[in-house]
C-alpha positions as CSV (number, residue, x, y, z in Angstrom):
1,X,4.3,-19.2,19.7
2,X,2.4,-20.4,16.4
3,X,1.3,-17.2,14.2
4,X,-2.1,-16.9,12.7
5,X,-2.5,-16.4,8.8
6,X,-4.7,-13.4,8.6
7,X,-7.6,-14.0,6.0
8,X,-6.9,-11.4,4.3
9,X,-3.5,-12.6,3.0
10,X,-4.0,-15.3,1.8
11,X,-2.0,-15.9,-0.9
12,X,1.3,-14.8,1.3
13,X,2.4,-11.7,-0.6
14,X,4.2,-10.0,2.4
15,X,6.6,-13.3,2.3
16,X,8.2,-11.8,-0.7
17,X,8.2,-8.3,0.4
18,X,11.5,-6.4,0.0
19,X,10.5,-4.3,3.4
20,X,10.2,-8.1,5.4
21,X,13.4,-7.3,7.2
22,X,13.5,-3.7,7.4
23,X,12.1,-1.6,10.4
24,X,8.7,-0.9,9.9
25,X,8.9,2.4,11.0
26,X,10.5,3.8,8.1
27,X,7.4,3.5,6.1
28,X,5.1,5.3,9.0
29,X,7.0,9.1,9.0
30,X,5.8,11.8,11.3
31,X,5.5,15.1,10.3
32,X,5.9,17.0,6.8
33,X,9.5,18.1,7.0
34,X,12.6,17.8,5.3
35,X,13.9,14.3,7.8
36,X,10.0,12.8,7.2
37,X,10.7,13.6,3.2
38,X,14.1,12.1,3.2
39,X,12.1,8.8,4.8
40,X,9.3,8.6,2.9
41,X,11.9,8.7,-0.7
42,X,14.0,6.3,1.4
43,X,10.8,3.9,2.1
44,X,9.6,4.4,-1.8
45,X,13.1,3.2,-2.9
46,X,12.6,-0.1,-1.0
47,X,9.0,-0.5,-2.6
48,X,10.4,0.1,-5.6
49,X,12.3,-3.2,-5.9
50,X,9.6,-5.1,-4.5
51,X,8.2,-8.2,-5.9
52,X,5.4,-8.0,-4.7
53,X,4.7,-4.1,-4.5
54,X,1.3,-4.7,-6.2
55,X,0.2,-6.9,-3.9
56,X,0.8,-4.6,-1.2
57,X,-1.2,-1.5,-3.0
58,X,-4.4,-4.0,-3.6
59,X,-3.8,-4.3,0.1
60,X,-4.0,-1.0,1.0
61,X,-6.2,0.6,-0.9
62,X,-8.8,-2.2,-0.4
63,X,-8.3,-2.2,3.6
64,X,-8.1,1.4,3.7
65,X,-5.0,1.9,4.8
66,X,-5.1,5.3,6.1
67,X,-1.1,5.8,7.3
68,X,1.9,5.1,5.8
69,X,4.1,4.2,2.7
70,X,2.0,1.1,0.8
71,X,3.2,-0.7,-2.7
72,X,5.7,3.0,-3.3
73,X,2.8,5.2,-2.6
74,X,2.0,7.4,0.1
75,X,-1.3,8.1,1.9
76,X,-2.5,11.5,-0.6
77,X,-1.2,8.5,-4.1
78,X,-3.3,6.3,-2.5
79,X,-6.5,8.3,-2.0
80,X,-5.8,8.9,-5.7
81,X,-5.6,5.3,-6.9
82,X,-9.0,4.8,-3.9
83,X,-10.8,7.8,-6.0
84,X,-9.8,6.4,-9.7
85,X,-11.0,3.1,-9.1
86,X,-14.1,4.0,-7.3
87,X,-15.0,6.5,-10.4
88,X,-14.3,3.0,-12.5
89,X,-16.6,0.6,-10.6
90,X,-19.4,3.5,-11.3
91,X,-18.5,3.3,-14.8
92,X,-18.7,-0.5,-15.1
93,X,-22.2,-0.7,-13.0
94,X,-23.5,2.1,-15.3
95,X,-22.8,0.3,-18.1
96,X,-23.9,-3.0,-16.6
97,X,-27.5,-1.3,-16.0
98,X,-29.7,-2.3,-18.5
């Protein structure tokens, strides 16, 4: 069976991921209690020797991904990042407005 390249990865970050070989339901954890802590600081400690962890967040953030452990940060980080950047876009197209 041939796989597809999705469009939106195009330049083949998740190649170089440091999560490529590891189950990919340690960065979905249910719940809010100590075992779903203990995964989501075991899922962070994989992003965070990731090559391409940056890659991944752009990813994310810019297909809204609701669920999960993206580029080290978890789903309330990355409605933080989602928030900051929108507040910068405003900035630049108010200052872009003649």
């Amino acid at each position: 069976m041939a796989w597809r390249q999705a469009t939106w990865d195009g330049t083949h970050w998740r190649e170089d991921a440091a999560c490529r070989d590891v189950d990919a339901g340690l960065f979905f954890p249910t719940g809010s209690g100590p075992e779903a802590l203990e995964q989501t600081a075991h899922a962070k400690l994989v992003c965070s020797d990731c090559p391409v962890a940056q890659e991944c967040l752009i990813f994310a953030v810019t297909t809204n991904q609701e669920y999960g452990i993206w580029g080290g940060l978890d789903e309330e980080e990355r409605r933080e990042v989602r928030r900051q950047w929108r507040r910068a876009s405003r900035r630049r197209v108010q200052h872009a407005a003649p």
